[in-house]
C-alpha positions in Angstrom: 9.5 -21.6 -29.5 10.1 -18.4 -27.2 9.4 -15.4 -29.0 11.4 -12.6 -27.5 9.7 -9.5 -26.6 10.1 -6.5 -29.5 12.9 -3.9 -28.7 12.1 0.6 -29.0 15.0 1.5 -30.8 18.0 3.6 -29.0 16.0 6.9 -30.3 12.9 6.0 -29.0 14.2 5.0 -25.5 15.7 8.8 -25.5 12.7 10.1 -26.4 11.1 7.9 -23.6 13.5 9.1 -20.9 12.9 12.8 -21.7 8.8 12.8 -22.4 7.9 10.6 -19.7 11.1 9.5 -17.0 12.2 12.7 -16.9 9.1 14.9 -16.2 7.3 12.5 -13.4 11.0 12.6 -11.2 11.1 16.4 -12.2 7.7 17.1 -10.4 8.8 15.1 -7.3 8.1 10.9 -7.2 6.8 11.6 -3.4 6.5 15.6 -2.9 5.1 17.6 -5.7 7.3 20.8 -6.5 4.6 23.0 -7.1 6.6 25.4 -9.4 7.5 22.6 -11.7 4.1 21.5 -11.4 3.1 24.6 -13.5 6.3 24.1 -15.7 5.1 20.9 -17.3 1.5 21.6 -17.2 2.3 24.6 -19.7 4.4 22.3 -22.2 2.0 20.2 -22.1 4.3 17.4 -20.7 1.3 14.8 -19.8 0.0 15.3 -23.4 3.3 14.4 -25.2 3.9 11.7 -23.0 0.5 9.6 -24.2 1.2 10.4 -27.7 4.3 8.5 -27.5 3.3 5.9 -25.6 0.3 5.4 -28.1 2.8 5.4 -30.7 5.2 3.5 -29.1 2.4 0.6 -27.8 0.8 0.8 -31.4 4.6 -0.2 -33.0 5.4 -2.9 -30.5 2.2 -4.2 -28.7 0.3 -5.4 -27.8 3.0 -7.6 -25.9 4.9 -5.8 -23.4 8.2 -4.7 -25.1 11.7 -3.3 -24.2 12.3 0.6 -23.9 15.3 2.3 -22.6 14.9 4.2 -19.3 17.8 6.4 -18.9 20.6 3.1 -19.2 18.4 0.5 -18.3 16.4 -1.6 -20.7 12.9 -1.5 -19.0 9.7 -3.9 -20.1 6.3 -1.5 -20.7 3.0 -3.3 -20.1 0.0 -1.6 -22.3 -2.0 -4.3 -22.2 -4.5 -5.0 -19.6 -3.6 -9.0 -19.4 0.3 -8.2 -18.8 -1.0 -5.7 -16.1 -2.8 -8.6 -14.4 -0.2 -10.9 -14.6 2.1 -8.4 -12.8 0.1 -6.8 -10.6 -1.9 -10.2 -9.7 1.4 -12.1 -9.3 2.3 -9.2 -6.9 4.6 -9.1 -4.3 6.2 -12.5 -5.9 7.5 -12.8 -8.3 7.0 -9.5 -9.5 8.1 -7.3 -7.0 7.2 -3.8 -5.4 10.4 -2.3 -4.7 12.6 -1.2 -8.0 15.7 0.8 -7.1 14.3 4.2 -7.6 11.0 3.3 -5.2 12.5 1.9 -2.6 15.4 4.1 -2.3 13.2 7.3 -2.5 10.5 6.1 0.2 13.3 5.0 2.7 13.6 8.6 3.2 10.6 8.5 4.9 8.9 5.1 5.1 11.9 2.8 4.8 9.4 0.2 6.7 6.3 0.4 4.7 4.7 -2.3 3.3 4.5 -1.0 -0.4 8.2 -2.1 -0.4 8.2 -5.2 1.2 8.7 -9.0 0.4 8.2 -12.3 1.4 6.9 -13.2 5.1 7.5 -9.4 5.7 4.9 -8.3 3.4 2.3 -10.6 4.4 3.0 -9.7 8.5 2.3 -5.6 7.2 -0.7 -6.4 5.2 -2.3 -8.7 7.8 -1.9 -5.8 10.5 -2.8 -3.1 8.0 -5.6 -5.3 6.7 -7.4 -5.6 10.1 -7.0 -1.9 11.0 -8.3 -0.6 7.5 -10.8 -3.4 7.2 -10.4 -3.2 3.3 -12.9 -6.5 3.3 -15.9 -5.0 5.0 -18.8 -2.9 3.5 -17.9 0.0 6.0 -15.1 0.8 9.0 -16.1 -0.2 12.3 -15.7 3.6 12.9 -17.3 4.8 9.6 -20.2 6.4 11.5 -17.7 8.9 13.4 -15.3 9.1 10.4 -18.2 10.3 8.2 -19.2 12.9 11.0 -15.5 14.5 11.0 -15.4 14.2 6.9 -18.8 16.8 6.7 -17.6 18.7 10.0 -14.4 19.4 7.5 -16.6 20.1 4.5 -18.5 22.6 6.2 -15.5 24.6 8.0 -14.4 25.1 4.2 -17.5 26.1 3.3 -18.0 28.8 6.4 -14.7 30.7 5.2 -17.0 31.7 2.9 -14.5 32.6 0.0 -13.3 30.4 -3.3 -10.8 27.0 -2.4 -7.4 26.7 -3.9 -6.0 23.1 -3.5 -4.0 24.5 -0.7 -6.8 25.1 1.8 -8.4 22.0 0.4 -5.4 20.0 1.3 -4.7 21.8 4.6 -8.6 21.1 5.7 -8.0 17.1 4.9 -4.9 17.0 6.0 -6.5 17.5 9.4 -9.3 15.5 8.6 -6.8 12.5 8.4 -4.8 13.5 11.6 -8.4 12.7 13.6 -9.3 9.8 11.3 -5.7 8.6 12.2 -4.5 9.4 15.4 -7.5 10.8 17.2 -8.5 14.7 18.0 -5.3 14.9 20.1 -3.5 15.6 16.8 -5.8 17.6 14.9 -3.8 20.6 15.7 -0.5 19.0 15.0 0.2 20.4 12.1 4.5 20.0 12.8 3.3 16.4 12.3 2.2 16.5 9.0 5.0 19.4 8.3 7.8 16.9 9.4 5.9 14.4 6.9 6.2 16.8 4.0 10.0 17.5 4.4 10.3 13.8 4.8 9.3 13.2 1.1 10.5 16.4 -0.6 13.7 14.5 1.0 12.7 10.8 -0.7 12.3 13.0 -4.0 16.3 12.5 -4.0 16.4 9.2 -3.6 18.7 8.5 -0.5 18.2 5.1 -0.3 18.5 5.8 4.0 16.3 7.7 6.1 16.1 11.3 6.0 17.2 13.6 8.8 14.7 14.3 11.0 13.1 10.8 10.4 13.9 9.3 13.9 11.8 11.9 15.9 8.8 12.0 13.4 9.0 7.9 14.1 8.9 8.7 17.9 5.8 11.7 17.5 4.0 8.7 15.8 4.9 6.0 18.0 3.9 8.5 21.0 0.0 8.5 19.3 0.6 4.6 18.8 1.3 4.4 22.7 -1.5 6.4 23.6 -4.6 4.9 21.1 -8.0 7.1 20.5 -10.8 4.3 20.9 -12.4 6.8 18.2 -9.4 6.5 15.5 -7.4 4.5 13.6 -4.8 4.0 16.3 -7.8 2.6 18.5 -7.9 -0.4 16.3 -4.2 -1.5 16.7 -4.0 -3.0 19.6 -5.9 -5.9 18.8 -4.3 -6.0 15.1 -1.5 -8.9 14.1 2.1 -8.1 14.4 5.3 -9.1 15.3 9.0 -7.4 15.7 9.6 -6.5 12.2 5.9 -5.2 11.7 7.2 -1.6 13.1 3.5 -0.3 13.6 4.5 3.4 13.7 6.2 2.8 10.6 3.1 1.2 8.7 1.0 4.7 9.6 2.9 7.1 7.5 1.7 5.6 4.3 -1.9 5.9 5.7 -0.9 9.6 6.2 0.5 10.7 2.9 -2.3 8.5 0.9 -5.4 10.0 2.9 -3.8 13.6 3.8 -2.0 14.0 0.7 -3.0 11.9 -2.6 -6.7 11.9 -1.6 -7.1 15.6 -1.3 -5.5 15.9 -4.6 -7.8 13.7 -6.2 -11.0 15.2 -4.9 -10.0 18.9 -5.8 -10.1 17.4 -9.1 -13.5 15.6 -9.0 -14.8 19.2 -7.8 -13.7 20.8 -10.9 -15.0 18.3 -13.1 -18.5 19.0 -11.4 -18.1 22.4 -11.6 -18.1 22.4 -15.1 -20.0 19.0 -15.4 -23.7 20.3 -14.6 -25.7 17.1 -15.4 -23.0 14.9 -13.2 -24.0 17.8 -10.5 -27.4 17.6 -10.6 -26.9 13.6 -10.7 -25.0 13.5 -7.4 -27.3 15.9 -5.6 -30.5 13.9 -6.9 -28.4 10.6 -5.2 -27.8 12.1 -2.0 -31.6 13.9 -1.9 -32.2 15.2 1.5 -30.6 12.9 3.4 -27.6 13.1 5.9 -24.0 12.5 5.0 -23.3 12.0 8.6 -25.3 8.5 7.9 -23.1 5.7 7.2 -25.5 4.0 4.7 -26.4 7.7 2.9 -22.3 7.9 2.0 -21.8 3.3 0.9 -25.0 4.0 -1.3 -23.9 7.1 -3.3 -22.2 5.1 -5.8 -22.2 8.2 -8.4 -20.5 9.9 -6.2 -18.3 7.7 -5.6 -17.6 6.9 -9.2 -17.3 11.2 -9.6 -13.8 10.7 -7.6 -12.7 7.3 -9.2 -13.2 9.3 -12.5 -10.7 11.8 -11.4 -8.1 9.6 -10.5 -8.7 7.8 -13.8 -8.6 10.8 -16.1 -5.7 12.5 -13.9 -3.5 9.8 -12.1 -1.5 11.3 -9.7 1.6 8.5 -9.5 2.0 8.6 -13.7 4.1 5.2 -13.6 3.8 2.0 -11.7 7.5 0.4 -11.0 7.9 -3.4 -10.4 10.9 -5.9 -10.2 11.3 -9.7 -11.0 12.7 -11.7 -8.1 12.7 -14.7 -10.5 12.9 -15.5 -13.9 9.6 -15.4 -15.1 8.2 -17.0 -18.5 5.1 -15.2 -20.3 2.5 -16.2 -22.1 4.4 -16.2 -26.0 7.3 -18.4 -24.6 9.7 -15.5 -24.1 11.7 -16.0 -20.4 12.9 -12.6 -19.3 15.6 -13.1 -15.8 15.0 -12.0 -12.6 16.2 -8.3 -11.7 14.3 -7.2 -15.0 12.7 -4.0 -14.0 8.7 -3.7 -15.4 6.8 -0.6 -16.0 3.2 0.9 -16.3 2.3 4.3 -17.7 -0.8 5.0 -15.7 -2.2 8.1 -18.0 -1.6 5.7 -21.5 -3.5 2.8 -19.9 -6.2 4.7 -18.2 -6.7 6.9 -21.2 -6.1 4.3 -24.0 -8.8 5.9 -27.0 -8.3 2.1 -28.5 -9.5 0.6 -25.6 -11.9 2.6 -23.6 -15.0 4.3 -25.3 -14.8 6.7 -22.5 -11.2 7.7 -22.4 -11.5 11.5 -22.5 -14.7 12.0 -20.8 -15.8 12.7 -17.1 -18.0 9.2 -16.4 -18.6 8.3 -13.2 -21.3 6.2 -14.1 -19.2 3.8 -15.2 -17.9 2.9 -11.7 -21.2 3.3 -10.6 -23.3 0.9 -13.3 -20.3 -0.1 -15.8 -17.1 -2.4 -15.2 -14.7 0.2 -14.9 -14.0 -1.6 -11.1 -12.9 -4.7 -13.0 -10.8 -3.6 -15.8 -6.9 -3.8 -14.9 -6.1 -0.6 -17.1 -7.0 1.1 -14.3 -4.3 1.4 -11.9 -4.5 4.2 -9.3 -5.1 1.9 -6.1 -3.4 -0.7 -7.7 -4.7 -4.2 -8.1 -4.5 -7.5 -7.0 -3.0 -8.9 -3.6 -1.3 -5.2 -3.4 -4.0 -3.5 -3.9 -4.5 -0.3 -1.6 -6.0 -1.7 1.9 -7.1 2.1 2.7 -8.4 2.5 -0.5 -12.6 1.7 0.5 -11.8 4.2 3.7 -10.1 6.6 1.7 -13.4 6.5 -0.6 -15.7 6.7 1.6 -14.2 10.0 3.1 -14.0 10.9 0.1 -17.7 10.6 -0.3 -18.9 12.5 3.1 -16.4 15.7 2.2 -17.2 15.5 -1.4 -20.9 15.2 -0.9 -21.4 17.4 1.8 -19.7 20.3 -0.1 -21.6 20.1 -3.5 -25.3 19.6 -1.4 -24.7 22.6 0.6 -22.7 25.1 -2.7 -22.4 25.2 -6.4 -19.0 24.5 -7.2 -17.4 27.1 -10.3 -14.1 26.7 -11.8 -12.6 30.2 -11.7 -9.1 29.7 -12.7 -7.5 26.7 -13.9 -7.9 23.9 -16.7 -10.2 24.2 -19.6 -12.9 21.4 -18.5 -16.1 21.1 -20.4 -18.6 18.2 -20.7 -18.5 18.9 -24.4 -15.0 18.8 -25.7 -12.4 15.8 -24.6 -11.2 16.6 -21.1 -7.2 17.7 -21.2 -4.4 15.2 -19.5 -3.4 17.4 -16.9 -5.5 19.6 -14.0 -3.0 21.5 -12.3 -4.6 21.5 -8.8 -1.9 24.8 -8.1 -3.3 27.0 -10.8 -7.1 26.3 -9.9 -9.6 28.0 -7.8 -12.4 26.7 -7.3 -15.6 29.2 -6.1 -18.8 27.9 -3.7 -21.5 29.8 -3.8 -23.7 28.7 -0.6 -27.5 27.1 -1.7 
């Protein structure tokens, strides 16, 4: 007999909307709005939200249950078995375009393949598959990727005075215009300026393209035409597409993920090692003396690599995960729920779940490194399953050569910011805004 799924009560749904809907489409779904940023970092929004959700899971789980987002009765997954059934039976039948996704990155993807179906979906992910070679140990071009990751590294460094996020952001933001389109647009900053308005746009939710989208299509598709054997772009002619693939289209999520989301997440693992000295001392004993401009020195520094996958664990920059039945589906205890129902993950409750995970407030990049942290489906931030990021290994591995290069050659110190301490639990929100971050040359 179908058992239906347990209901949050009218009060808790309220409480719901306000402590976690509300805050995450305050700060901006796409484009952070730095100013409220700071707003709910002070409350501390992040905080109240997990308490809730802990409540909330520990009352109605470990099934996923009904809660009220805003008017619509949504179905929370806490558990990491409901999380792979979605996520593994993603794009069908749960799907990756709720309303609120899809119409807030038409703005300025409406063609990405994060909000596609059917044959559609599996036309983008072939193309954006053999360009980002998410299979392979290393890029094709890793060698001169890893080169232009420590050339970026060490410009930062030679300003010689302490990082904000800002010139963090602004230094990989060109990093990816090389990585992506070649050196002809490492100066192109109105690119990525275009891109920005673009999503401060989608942060409205539209549902239709933004003004201004058209001619940022055509400054891609002019790269596109004109491919950098030494770039991204020099891989797409010989990738799979067809007529609906619309391969200037399928580049702006590489842009935003790589020039945006991956900064974000780095200036975070530096602070944690600023104030984590035995993780320091750790990555600079993996690297040793050797060169981060070697493509096998960057794959086999694991640690490091687990240093950043800790940070986006412990501070997840997209909080919730939005999915859509296309069919009735029936779960595991019987219970059928229809297609249209709308599914949600909290990405801070699951990746910080005390019940669950020994290490849940605490930097530990060794368990990416040596643990299972890889396998565990609590653990959302590139996703999972057949959607799971195709840029994420690239994005990584970047990651790794700008990372590395900077905390080999300075000491990183966290001047202003979040309390972080390898000694007390680490708090749910770094606001990369309020930080600076000082290197002090070796």
């Amino acid at each position: 007999m179908a058992q239906d799924f347990k209901h949050a009560s009218i009060i808790e749904g309220v409480r719901f909307t306000a402590q976690v809907g509300i805050p995450n489409v305050a700060q901006g779904l796409f484009k952070k709005r730095e100013a409220v940023v700071g707003a709910v970092a002070k409350v501390p929004a992040e905080k109240l939200a997990y308490d809730l959700v802990a409540k909330l899971a520990a009352k109605y789980g470990p099934n996923p249950f009904w809660v009220r987002v805003g008017a619509e009765e949504t179905l929370l997954l806490t558990h990491p078995e409901d999380i792979e059934t979605v996520l593994g039976g993603s794009p069908s039948p749960f799907a990756p375009d709720p309303d609120a996704k899809k119409k807030g990155m038409t703005a300025f993807q409406p063609n990405a393949l994060s909000i596609s179906r059917g044959d559609l979906w599996a036309n983008r992910r072939a193309f954006a598959d053999a360009v980002l070679q998410p299979g392979a140990p290393t890029h094709a071009l890793a060698k001169r990727f890893a080169a232009l990751a420590v050339e970026a590294a060490d410009q930062l460094v030679a300003a010689g005075e302490p990082v904000t996020f800002d010139a963090v952001n602004e230094s990989f933001q060109r990093l990816t215009r090389r990585v992506v389109f070649g050196d002809a647009a490492a100066d192109d900053t109105a690119l990525t300026e275009q891109l920005g308005e673009l999503m401060a746009a989608g942060n409205k939710m539209p549902g239709a393209p933004a003004a201004g989208y058209d001619d940022f299509h055509a400054r891609i598709a002019a790269y596109v035409a004109s491919p950098d054997p030494d770039a991204l772009t020099g891989m797409i002619p010989s990738a799979p597409s067809d007529g609906q693939t619309d391969v200037p289209g399928q580049l702006i999520h590489w842009m935003f993920a790589m020039g945006d989301t991956l900064p974000a997440n780095l200036y975070r693992a530096l602070g944690a090692l600023a104030t984590h000295p035995t993780a320091l001392e750790r990555v600079r004993a993996e690297i040793g003396t050797k060169k981060l401009t070697t493509v096998s020195t960057v794959a086999d520094s694991t640690y490091l690599a687990g240093c950043i996958l800790e940070a986006m664990r412990l501070w997840p920059t997209t909080g919730l995960f939005g999915r859509v039945q296309e069919t009735e589906v029936r779960w595991k205890n019987g219970e059928k729920t229809p297609a249209g129902t709308p599914l949600l993950i909290h990405n801070l409750f699951n990746h910080r779940n005390r019940d669950r995970i020994p290490f849940a407030d605490r930097y530990a990049p060794e368990e990416w490194s040596e643990g299972t942290a890889g396998q565990d489906w609590s653990f959302n931030f590139f996703s999972h399953g057949p959607q799971g990021c195709p840029g994420a290994g690239l994005s990584i591995f970047l990651g790794q050569a700008f990372l590395g290069q900077l905390v080999i050659t300075t000491t990183p110190t966290l001047q202003s910011g979040p309390k972080l301490s390898w000694a007390t639990p680490l708090p749910y929100t770094f606001d990369i805004y309020a930080t600076t971050i000082g290197l002090a040359s070796l």
